[in-house]
Each structure stands twice: as structure tokens, then as C-alpha cells.
C-alpha positions as CSV (number, residue, x, y, z in Angstrom):
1,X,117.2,130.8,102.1
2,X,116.8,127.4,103.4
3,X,119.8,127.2,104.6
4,X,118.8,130.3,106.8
5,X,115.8,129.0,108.4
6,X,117.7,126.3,109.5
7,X,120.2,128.3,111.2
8,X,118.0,130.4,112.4
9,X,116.3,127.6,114.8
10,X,119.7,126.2,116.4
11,X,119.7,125.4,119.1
12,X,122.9,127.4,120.4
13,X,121.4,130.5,118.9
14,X,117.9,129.7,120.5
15,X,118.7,128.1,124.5
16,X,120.4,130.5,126.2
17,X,118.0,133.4,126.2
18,X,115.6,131.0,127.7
19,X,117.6,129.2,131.0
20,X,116.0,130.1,134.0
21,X,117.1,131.5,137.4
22,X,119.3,129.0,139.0
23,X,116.9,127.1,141.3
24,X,117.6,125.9,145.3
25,X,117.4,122.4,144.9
26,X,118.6,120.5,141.6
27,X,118.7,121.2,138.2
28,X,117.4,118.1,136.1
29,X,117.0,117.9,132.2
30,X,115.2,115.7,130.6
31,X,113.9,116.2,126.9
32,X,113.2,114.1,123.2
33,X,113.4,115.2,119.6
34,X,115.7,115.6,116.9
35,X,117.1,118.5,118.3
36,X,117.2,117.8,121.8
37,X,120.8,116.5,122.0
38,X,122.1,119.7,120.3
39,X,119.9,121.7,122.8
40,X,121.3,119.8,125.7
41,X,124.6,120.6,124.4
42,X,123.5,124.5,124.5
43,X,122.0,124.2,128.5
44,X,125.5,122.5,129.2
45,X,128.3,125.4,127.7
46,X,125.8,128.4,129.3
47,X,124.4,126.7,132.7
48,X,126.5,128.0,135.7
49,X,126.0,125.8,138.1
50,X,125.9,121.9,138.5
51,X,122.9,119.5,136.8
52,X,121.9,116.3,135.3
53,X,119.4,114.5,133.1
54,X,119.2,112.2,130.1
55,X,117.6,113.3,126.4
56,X,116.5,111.0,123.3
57,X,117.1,111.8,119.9
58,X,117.2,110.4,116.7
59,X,120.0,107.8,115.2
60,X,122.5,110.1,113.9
61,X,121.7,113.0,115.9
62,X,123.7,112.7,119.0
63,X,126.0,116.0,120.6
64,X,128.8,115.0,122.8
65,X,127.5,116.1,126.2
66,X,129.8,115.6,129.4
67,X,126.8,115.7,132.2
68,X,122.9,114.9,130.3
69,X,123.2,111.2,128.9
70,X,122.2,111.1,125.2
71,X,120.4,108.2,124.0
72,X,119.6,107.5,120.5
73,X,116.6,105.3,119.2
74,X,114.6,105.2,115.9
75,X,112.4,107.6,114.2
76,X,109.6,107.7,112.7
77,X,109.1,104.0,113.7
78,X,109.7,104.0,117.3
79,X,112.7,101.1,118.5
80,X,113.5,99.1,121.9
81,X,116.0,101.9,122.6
82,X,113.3,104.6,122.4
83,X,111.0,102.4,124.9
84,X,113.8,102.0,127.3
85,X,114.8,105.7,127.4
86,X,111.6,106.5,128.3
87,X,111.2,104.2,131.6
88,X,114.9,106.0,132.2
89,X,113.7,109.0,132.1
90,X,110.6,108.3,134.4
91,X,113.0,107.2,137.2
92,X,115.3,110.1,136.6
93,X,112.1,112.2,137.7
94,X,110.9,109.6,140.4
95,X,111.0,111.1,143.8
96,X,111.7,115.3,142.9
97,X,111.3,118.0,145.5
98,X,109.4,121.2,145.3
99,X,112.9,122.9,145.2
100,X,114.1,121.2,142.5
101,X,113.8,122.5,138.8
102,X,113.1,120.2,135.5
103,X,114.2,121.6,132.9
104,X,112.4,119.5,129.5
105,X,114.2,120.2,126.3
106,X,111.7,119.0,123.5
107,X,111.9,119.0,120.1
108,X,109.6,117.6,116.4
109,X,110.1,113.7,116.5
110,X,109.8,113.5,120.1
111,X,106.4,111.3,119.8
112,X,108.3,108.4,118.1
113,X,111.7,108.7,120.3
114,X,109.3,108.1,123.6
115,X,107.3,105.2,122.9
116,X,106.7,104.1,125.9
117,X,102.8,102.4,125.6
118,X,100.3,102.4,128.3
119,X,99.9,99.6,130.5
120,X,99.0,96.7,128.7
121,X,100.5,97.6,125.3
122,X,103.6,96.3,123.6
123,X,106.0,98.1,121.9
124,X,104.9,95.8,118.5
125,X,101.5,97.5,119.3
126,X,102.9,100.9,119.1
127,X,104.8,100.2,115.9
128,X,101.9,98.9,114.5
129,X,99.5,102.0,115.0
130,X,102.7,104.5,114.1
131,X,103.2,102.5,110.8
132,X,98.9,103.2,110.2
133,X,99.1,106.8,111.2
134,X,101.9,107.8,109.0
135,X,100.2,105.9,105.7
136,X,96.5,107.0,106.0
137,X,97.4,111.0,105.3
138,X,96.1,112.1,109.1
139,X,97.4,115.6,110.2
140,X,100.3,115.9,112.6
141,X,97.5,116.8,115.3
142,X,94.9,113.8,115.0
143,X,98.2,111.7,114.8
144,X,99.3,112.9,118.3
145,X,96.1,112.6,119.6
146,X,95.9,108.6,119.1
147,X,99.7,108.7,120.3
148,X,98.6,110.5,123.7
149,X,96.3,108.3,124.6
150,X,97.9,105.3,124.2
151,X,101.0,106.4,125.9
152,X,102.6,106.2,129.4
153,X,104.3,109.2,129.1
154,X,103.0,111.6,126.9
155,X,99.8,113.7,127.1
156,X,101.4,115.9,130.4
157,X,102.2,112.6,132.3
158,X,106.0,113.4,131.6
159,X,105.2,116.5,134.4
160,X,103.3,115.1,136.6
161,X,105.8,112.4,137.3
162,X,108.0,115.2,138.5
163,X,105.9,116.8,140.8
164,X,106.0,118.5,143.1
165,X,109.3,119.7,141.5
166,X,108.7,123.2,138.9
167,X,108.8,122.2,135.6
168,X,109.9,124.9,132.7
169,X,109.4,123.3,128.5
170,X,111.5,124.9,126.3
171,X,110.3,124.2,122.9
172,X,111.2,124.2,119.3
173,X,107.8,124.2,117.2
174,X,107.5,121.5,113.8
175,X,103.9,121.8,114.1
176,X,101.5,124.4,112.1
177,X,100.0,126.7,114.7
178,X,103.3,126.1,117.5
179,X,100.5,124.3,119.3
180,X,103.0,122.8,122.8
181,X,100.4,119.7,122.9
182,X,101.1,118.7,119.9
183,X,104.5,119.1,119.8
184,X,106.4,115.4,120.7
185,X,102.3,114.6,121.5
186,X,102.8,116.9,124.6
187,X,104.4,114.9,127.3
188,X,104.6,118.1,130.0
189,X,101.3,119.8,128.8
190,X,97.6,119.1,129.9
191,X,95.5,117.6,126.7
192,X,91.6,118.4,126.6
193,X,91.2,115.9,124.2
194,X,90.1,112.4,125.2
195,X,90.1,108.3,124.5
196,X,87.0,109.5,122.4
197,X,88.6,111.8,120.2
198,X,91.0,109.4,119.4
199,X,88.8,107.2,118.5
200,X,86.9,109.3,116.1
201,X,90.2,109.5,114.6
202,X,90.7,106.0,114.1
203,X,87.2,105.2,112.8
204,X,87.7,108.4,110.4
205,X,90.7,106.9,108.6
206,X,89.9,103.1,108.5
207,X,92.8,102.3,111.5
208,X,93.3,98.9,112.2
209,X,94.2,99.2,116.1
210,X,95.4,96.1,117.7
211,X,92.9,94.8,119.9
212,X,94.7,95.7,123.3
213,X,95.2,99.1,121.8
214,X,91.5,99.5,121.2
215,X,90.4,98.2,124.6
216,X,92.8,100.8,126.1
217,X,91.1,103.8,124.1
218,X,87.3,102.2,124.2
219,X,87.7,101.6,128.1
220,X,89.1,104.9,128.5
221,X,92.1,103.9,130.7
222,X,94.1,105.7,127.6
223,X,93.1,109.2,129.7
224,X,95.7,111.9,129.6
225,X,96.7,114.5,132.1
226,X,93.6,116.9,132.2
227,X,93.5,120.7,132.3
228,X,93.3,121.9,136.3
229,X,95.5,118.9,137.3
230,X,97.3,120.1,140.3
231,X,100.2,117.9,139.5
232,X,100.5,120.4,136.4
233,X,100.5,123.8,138.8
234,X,104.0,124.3,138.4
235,X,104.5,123.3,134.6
236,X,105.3,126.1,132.6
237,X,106.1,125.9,128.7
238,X,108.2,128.8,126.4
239,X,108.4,128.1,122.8
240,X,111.9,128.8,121.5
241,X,111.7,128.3,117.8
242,X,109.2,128.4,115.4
243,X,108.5,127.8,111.7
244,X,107.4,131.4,111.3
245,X,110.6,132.9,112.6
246,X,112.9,130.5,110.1
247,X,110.5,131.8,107.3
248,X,111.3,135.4,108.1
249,X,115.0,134.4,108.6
250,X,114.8,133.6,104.7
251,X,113.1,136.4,103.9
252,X,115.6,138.4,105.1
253,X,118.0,136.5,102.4
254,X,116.1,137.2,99.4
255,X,115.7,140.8,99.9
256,X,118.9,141.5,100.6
257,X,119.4,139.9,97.5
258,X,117.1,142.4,96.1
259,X,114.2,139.6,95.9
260,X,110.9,140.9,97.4
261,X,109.9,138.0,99.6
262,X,106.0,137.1,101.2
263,X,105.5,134.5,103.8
264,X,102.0,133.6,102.3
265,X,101.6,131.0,105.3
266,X,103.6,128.9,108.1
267,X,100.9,126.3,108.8
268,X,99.9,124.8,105.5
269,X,98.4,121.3,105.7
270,X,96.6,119.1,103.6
271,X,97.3,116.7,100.9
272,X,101.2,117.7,99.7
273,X,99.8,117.0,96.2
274,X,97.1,119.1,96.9
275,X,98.9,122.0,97.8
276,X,101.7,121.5,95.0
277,X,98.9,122.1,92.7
278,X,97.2,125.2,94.4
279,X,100.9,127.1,94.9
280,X,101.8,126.4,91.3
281,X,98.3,127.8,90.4
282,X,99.9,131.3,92.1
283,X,103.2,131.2,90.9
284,X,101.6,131.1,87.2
285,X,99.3,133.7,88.3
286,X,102.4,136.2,89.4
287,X,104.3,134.9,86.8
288,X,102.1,135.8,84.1
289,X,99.4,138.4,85.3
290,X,101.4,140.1,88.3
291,X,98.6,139.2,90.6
292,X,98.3,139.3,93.2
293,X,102.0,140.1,93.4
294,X,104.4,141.3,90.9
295,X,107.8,139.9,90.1
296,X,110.1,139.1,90.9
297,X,109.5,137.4,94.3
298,X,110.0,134.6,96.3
299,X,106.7,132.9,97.7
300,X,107.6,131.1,101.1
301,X,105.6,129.1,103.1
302,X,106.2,125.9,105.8
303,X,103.6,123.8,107.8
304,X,103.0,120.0,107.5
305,X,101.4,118.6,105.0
306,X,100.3,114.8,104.5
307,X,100.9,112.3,101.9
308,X,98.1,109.2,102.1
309,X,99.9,106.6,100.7
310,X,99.2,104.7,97.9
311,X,101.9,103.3,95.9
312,X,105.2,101.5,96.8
313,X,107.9,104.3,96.4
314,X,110.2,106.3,98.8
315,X,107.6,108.4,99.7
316,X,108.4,111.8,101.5
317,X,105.8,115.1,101.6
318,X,108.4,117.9,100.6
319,X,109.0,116.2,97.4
320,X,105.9,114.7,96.5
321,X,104.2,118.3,96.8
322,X,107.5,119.9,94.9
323,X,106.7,116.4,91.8
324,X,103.3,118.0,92.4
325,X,104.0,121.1,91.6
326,X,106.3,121.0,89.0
327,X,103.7,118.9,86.7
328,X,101.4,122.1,87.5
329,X,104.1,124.4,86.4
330,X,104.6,122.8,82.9
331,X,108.4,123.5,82.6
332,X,107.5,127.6,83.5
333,X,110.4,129.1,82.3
334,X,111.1,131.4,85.0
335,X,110.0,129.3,88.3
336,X,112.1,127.9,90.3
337,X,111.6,126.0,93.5
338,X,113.0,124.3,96.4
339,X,111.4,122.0,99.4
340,X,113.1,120.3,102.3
341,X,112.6,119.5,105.9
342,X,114.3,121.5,108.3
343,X,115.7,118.6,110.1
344,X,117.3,117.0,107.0
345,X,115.0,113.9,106.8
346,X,111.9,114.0,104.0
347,X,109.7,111.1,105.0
348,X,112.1,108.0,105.8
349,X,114.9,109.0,103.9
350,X,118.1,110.9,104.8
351,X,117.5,113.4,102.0
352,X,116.3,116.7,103.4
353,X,114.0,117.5,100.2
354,X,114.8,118.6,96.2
355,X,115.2,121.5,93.9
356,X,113.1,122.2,91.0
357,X,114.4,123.5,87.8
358,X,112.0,124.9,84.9
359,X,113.6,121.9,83.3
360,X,113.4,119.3,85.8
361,X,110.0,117.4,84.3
362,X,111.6,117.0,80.9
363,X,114.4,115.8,81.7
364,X,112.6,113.1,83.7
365,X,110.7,112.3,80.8
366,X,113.9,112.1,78.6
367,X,115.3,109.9,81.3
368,X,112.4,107.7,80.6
369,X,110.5,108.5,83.9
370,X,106.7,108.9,83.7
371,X,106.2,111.7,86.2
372,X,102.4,111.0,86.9
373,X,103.1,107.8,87.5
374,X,106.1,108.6,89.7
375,X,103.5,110.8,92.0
376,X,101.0,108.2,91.9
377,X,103.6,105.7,93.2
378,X,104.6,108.1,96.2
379,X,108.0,107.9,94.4
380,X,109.3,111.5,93.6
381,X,112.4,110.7,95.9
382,X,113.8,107.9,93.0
383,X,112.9,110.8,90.3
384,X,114.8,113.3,92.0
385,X,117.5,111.5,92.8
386,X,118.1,110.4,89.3
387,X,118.0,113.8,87.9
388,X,121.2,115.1,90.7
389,X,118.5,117.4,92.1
390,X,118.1,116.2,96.2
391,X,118.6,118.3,98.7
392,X,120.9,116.4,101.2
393,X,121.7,118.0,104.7
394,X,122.9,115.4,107.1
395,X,121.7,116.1,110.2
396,X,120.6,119.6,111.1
397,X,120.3,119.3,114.7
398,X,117.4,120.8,114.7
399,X,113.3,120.8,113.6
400,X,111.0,124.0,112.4
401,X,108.6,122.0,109.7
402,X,108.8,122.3,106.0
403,X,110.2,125.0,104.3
404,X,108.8,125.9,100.5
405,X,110.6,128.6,98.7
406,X,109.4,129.5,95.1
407,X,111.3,131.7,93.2
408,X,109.8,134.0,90.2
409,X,111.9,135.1,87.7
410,X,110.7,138.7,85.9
411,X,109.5,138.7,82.2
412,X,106.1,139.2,82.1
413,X,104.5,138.3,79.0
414,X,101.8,139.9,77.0
């Protein structure tokens, strides 16, 4: 099933139906995100005619292209390299015409692999705010907000540097709701949010701005491309791939496998402890009662959930919800489970996520692991990895969220 989702959202399956009309003037591509190399790759074997452009992806995740440079830089902590594709890609846009066409490949990760900071910002200032964002357990969507406005090219400033020329976003959604401003922070979108907002967000989770970063929200020179900018006229955005469509994708496995399957959501959020503990809560309850749903059945869902860390371990969501849940399970005989991240990376490793097995907490114990202690450490990628259990991808080339898959075995008991 996972291994469906992932397919599902390639790239080469996802690009072509989308290309446009081949426009008068030139065909430029720009475009940042774990996937965007693989989808510039798919614009290049189906485009007719002749184009251009330079995309940004993640270390790792680089496609041979013959015409669109690919650059790599760091993610989640953006790098020089990032910084410096991003000025490129400003002065690949400078000077456009109206008949030209910009065609924006962008992709989950796409915040960090543009980090280009507003005037007056350093790169060690942007570090320094990603680093706070990704510890104090802030959604993906009050993340990108601070990002936006402290950006030089996010928050629809990407497009209006290429006006007057049209611009057409194709999109592959990592974000619960497939909202396109929140996707890479929005860089060819208008953003109604404001300095303000991202302020609230900073004093709401105790974030330690550098001082030129807080002058740059507090002034309100951090002010993004507004709704009714004309400079946005000719912007238009299609969404490609989504969480919900990989979902379905592995639906489609386990009942052909003769596995009823329900997508009970593809926007979960919230603490990935948190929701380990409410999921396992209905597994038990299907498990045990057939309620609300009788097995056996797969329970899918994706989204993004946080982790606010605490301890001083490997961290990553998809396996601190899946510790989560299996302490909730209590070695259920007949539940199994599986959590990974569709582009192969769980937090800041190169482990995609991990499988759980009814057994899988007591043979953590027997290995002398302390499970609770493990979660409260944020380190269920050490306990996983000791018990042979990760789930490790490599690079998938491309980005649709979390996937959660649990499996209930049939047996109900009196």
C-alpha cells in the first residue's frame, strides 16, 4: 500500500496531463522541492518544443536533465547552495515578456530549498528561525507563515518577478487541506496573511527571532504579495498530486487483496503522539467491538502532524506517532501498522518511517529499551532501528505527506 501511494504521485505519471499549450514567446521553468528535479525531468521527455529554466531540490534528489539546471541544497535546514539558487532563479525571471510562459514546478520542501531572506537578513538568520519552527511543534501552516514573511521570494514574489510574462504552478500537495500557499510557503501565490500573523505565531510558541528578523516582521517590511496584485493577473496554479489521491491509490491495494479499506482522513494534524494514541483507541475499538467498522480492514490516513521536541533523540513524526501508538496497542495481537513519509525522509533522517508488529514493544523491552522513555526522548528512530523494523526508501522523487496504514486482523473476541 505504501508503496502505491508513492507511485501514485510521480511525477512522470502526474506532469504530462498538465503541460500547457505551447506559448509564443519562451518556455521558462523554474520550480523547488523534493520532487521538482524528477518533475523537470517529466516537462523535458513530453515538451515539444524548445525551453529553459533551473529547479532546486534536495541533496540526493537530483534527475539528469539535459536543458533545466538542477541544483541541489539542504533540507530541512536551509544551505548557501539553497540561497544562491534562489537569487539564480530571480535573474532567470528578470526581464520576461507578456508572451512568454513560466512554467513553476513546485513540490513539499520547497520552503527550506529557497531560502533566500528579505533584505536585511542573513542566511544564519534564517537557519536560526527554521531550527525554532521545526522544535516548538507549530503546524506546517503557521510555519510557512513566519517563512513568507521573512522571505525575498516566497509569499507570490516568485510571480511577480516574472511579470508581465503568464505564469501556470503545477503542484504536488504535502500539506493537509492541498492549500497552494502553503505549499513551499507559496512563492507564485498571493498570501492574505500578514507580518502580524506571523508574529502572533512567534509570540504563541515562545520563538526567539533574531533581532533583524523581528524588526523585519514588527516594521512590516516582511509584507508578501497581496490578493488583487496586478503583478499576479496572469498567475494561475493546478494541483497535480495530492495526499488524498495516494490514499485512494492504497486503498485500491488492500481490496484487491480482499482487505476492506477506509480513508478515515488526509489532513490529520496535531501532536504525532497525540494522534498515535487516538488511532490506536479505534483500532482496539474495531478490533474488539466491530465498531464503528468491522474486520478485517485497513484504516488509512495521511496529513502532517508535529512533534514539539523535548528530548535529544532522532526525532521524526511518522515514527514517534507509530512508538505512540504501539504503547496504546499493548502488543494487540492482530494489529499491525506501518508509517513513513512519502518522500523517504522521517524528520532528519534518511529512513522513510517503520513497521509495527503486535510484537514490536516486547521485544524492545527484551532488548532492554524503555519504550516510554524512548518517546519521551523523541527517539523511536534508535528503537526501531534496533529491532530491523525501518522503513528505508532512498529517495522517492517525490512528496504527498504522511501515509498511516493500520491493518486489523479478524477474530473478534467475546
Amino acid at each position: 500500500m505504501f508503496d502505491a501511494a508513492v507511485a501514485s504521485a510521480q511525477p512522470a505519471l502526474c506532469i504530462p496531463p498538465y503541460l500547457p499549450p505551447t506559448p509564443r514567446g519562451r518556455l521558462i521553468v523554474i520550480g523547488a522541492g523534493k520532487a521538482s528535479a524528477a518533475m523537470a525531468r517529466a516537462v523535458e521527455d513530453h515538451w515539444p518544443g524548445p525551453l529553459s529554466g533551473l529547479v532546486v531540490t534536495r541533496y540526493g534528489y537530483a534527475v539528469p536533465c539535459q536543458r533545466i539546471d538542477i541544483v541541489e541544497s539542504a533540507h530541512p535546514v536551509p544551505d548557501m547552495a539553497g540561497l544562491r539558487a534562489a537569487e539564480r532563479m530571480l535573474e532567470t525571471v528578470r526581464d520576461l515578456r507578456a508572451d512568454d510562459l513560466v512554467l513553476c514546478l513546485i513540490s513539499g520542501g520547497g520552503s527550506a530549498l529557497l531560502p533566500l531572506p528579505a533584505a536585511g537578513l542573513t542566511l544564519a538568520d534564517k537557519q536560526q528561525v527554521n531550527r525554532a519552527l521545526l522544535d516548538c511543534g507549530a503546524t506546517i501552516a503557521e510555519m510557512n507563515c513566519v517563512r513568507r514573511h521573512l522571505s525575498g521570494i516566497k509569499g507570490g514574489r516568485l510571480a511577480a518577478a516574472c511579470h508581465p510574462a503568464e505564469v501556470l504552478t503545477l503542484l504536488i500537495s504535502d500539506v493537509p487541506g492541498d492549500r497552494p500557499l502553503d505549499i513551499a510557503s507559496g512563492p507564485t501565490v498571493a498570501d492574505p496573511t500578514t507580518c502580524a500573523d506571523a508574529l502572533e505565531i512567534v509570540r504563541r510558541y515562545g520563538i526567539e527571532l533574531p533581532r533583524a528578523a523581528r524588526e523585519v516582521l514588527a516594521s512590516g517590511r516582511g509584507e508578501s504579495v497581496k490578493p488583487g496584485d496586478a503583478r499576479l493577473e496572469r498567475a494561475r496554479v493546478s494541483i497535480i498530486a495530492t495526499p488524498q489521491r495516494a490514499l485512494e491509490a492504497a486503498a485500491a491495494v488492500a481490496r484487491a487483496a480482499g482487505v476492506a479499506a477506509y480513508i478515515l482522513s488526509d489532513a490529520i494534524e496535531g501532536e504525532a503522539r497525540d494522534v498515535g494514541k487516538v488511532l490506536a483507541a479505534l483500532a482496539l475499538q474495531v478490533a474488539e467491538r466491530n465498531q464503528p467498522l468491522k474486520a478485517p480492514c485497513v484504516l488509512l490516513s495521511g496529513g502532517e502532524t508535529t512533534v514539539t521536541v523535548r528530548g535529544a533523540g532522532r526525532g521524526g513524526r511518522n515514527v514517534e506517532y507509530l512508538l505512540s501508538l504501539g504503547l496504546a496497542l499493548g502488543g494487540h495481537a492482530r494489529i499491525h501498522a506501518l508509517a513513513g513519509d512519502t518522500d523517504g525522509v522521517d524528520g532528519r533522517e534518511e529512513i522513510a518511517g517503520a513497521y509495527l508488529a503486535p510484537d514490536s514493544m516486547a521485544r524492545a523491552w527484551a532488548l532492554g529499551f524503555k519504550p516510554p522513555d524512548v518517546l519521551d526522548a523523541n527517539d523511536a528512530h534508535t528503537l526501531f532501528t534496533a529491532l530491523g523494523d525501518s522503513v528505508v526508501t532512498g529517495p522517492t522523487l517525490t512528496n504527498v505527506n504522511d501515509f498511516r496504514a493500520i491493518l486489523i486482523e479478524d477474530g473478534v473476541t467475546a
